[in-house]
DOPA-818311 format. One line per field, with one value per residue (C-alpha): residue number from 1; z, y, x; residue in one letter. Coordinates in steps of 0.2 Angstrom, whole numbers. Each point is the difference from the previous one (the first is absolute). Layout:
REM DOPA-818311
drenlo (NUM,...);
pz (Z,...);
py (Y,...);
px (X,...);
selo (a,...);
This chain:
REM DOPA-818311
drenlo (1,2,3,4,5,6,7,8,9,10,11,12,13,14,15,16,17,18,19,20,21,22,23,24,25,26,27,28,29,30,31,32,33,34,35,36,37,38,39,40,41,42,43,44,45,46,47,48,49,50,51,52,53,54,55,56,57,58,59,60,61,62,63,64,65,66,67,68,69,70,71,72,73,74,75,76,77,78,79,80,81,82,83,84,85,86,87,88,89,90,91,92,93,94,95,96,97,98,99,100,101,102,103,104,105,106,107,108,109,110,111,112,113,114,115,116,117,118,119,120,121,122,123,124,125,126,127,128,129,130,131,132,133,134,135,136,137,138,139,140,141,142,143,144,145,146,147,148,149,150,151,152,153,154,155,156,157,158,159,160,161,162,163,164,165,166,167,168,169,170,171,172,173,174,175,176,177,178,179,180,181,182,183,184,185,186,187,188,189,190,191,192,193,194,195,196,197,198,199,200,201,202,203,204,205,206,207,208,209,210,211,212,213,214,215,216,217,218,219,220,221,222,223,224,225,226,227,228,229,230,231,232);
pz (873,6,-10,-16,8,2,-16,-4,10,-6,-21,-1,-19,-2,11,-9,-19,6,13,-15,-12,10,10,-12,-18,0,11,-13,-17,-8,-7,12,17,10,17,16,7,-20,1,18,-4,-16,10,16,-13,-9,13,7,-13,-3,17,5,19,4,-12,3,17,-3,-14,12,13,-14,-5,16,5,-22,-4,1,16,11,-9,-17,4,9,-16,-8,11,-1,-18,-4,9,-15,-13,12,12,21,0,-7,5,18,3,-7,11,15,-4,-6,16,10,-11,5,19,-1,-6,13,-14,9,-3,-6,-13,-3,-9,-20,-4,-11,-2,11,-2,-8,-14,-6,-15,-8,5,-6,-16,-1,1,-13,-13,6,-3,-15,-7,-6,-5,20,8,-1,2,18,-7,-8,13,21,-6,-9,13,13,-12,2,18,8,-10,-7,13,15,-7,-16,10,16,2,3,-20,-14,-16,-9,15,1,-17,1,14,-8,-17,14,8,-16,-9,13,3,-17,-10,2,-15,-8,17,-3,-15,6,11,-11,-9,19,2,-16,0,17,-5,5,-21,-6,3,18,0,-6,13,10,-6,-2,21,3,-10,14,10,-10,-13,-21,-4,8,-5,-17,2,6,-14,-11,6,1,-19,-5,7,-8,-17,0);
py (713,-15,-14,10,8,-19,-4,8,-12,-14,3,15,0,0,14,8,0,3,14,8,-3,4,15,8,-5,-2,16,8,-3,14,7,-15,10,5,12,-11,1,-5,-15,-6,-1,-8,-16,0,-2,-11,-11,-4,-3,-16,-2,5,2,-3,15,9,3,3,14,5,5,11,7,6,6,9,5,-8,7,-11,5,-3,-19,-4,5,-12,-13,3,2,-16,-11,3,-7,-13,-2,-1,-17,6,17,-3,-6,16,9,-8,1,19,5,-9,11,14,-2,-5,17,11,2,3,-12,1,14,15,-6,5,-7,13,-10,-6,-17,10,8,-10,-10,18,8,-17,0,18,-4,-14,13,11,-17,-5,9,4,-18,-6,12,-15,-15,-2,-5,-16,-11,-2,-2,15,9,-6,4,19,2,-10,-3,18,9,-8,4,12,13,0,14,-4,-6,10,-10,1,-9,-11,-7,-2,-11,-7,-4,-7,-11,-9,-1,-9,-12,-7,-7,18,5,6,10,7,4,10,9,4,11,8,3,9,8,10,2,-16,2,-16,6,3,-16,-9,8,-8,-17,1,5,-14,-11,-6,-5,-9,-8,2,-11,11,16,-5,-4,15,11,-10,6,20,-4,-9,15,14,-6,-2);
px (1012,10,-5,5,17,5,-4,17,11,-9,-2,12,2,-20,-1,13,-6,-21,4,11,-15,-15,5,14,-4,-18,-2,14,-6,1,-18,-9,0,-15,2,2,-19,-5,12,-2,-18,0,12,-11,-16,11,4,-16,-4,13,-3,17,-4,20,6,-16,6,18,-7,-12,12,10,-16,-5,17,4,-17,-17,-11,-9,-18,8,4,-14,-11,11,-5,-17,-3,10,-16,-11,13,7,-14,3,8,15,1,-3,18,7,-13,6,19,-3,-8,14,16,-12,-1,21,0,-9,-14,-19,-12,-14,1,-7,-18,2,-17,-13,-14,-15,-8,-15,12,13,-8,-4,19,6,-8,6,17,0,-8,15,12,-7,-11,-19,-1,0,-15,-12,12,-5,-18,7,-3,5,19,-1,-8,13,13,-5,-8,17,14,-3,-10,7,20,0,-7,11,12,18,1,-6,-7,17,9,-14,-1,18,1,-16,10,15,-9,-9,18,8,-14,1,-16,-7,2,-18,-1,19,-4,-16,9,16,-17,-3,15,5,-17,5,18,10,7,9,16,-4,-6,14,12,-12,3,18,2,-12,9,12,-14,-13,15,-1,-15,-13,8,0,-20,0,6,-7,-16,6,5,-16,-10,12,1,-21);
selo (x,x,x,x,x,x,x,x,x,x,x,x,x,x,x,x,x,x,x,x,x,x,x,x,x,x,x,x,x,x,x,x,x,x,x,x,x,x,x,x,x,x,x,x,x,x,x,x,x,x,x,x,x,x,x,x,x,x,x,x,x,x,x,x,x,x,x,x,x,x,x,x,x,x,x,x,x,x,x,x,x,x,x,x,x,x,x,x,x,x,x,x,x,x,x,x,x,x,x,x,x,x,x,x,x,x,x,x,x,x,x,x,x,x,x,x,x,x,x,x,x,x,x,x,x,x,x,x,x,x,x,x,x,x,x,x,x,x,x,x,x,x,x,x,x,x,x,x,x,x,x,x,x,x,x,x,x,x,x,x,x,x,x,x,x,x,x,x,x,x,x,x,x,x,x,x,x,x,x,x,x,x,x,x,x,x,x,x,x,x,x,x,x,x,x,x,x,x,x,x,x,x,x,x,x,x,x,x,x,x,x,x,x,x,x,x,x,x,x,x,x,x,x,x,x,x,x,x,x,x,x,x);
C-alpha cells in the first residue's frame, strides 16, 4: 500500500520500532504464536472491530496473498454486522470487495449459506446449544430480540460454511475485544470459546497478536475477562 510505504520517509524512527514490534516481536514471542490463517484472522476480526479500515486493507492484502481465502474473509465480513451492525461494517465491505477485484478475485462468491428462511430459527437455536450449551435451547422464546438473536445473528451466520464454530467464536471474541465496553458479551464468549476448544492459553496468544492493533488498554479488558471466566 502506498500510503503506508510513505510512512517510512515521513516518520522513519516510528516505522522502525512498530514494524520491529508488530511484525517480528509480537509474531516471535516465544509460547504466544498462532499459525498464519489463525493469526491473520484474529487481526482482520480485530480490526474491524476498532474500525481499522486503513490497516484492515493493508492486512488484507497480506491475508489474501499468505493465507486466508477469499470465502474465509468474506465470512469475516459478514459475521462482523451482527456485533457492529451494517453502518460500520459497510465501508469494510466495500473496500474488501474492491482488494478482491484488484486481485483478479470473482465476484460474487460461491453461495456458503445452509439455511432457508423456513429453518433458520431452529438451526440457529441449534448452534447456540452447540455454543453454549443446554442452558440456551429456549433462549430464543425470551422475547423478538431473543428470537432475532438466534434466526439472524446465529442462523443467518453461525451456520454458513467457510467458518466452522471454533473460527467463528474466535473472530466473535475479536471483534467484542477490540470494540471495547463489550465486556459481559466477551466474557460470554470467552465461555463459547473455551467450551469448543479456544482454551485460555489459545486465547491469550490471541490477544497478545492483536495487541499491536487495538493497543494495551482493550487487551488488558480483554484478559481480564479470559481470567474472570477461568478462575470461576
Amino acid at each position: 500500500m502506498a500510503d503506508a510505504n510513505k510512512l517510512f520517509e515521513t516518520d522513519p524512527e516510528f516505522m522502525e520500532r512498530f514494524e520491529a514490534f508488530a511484525f517480528h516481536e509480537v509474531v516471535n514471542e516465544s509460547g504466544q504464536e498462532l499459525d498464519d490463517e489463525t493469526r491473520f484472522m484474529a487481526i482482520l476480526a480485530t480490526l474491524i472491530g476498532c474500525q481499522g479500515l486503513g490497516e484492515y486493507k493493508i492486512m488484507l492484502d497480506q491475508a489474501l496473498e499468505k493465507s486466508l481465502t477469499p470465502i474465509i474473509v468474506k465470512e469475516i465480513v459478514y459475521q462482523a454486522v451482527d456485533y457492529l451492525g451494517i453502518g460500520r461494517i459497510y465501508p469494510f465491505l466495500v473496500a474488501t470487495n474492491e482488494i478482491m477485484i484488484e486481485k483478479g478475485i470473482k465476484l460474487p462468491l460461491a453461495g456458503q449459506a445452509t439455511t432457508t428462511m423456513d429453518d433458520r430459527l431452529e438451526k440457529g437455536a441449534d448452534a447456540q446449544v452447540a455454543i453454549f450449551g443446554e442452558g440456551m435451547k429456549d433462549f430464543w422464546k425470551g422475547g423478538h430480540i431473543n428470537r432475532w438473536l438466534a434466526a439472524n445473528c446465529f442462523g443467518d451466520y453461525y451456520t454458513r460454511n467457510g467458518l466452522d464454530l471454533k473460527q467463528r467464536e474466535l473472530i466473535t471474541f475479536c471483534f467484542l475485544a477490540a470494540q471495547g465496553g463489550c465486556e459481559p458479551q466477551l466474557i460470554s464468549h470467552v465461555v463459547g470459546n473455551i467450551r469448543l476448544g479456544n482454551d485460555k492459553e489459545f486465547l491469550i496468544k490471541v490477544v497478545s497478536q492483536c495487541l499491536p492493533y487495538i493497543g494495551y488498554p482493550r487487551s488488558l479488558n480483554a484478559l481480564g475477562c479470559i481470567n474472570k471466566v477461568t478462575e470461576e
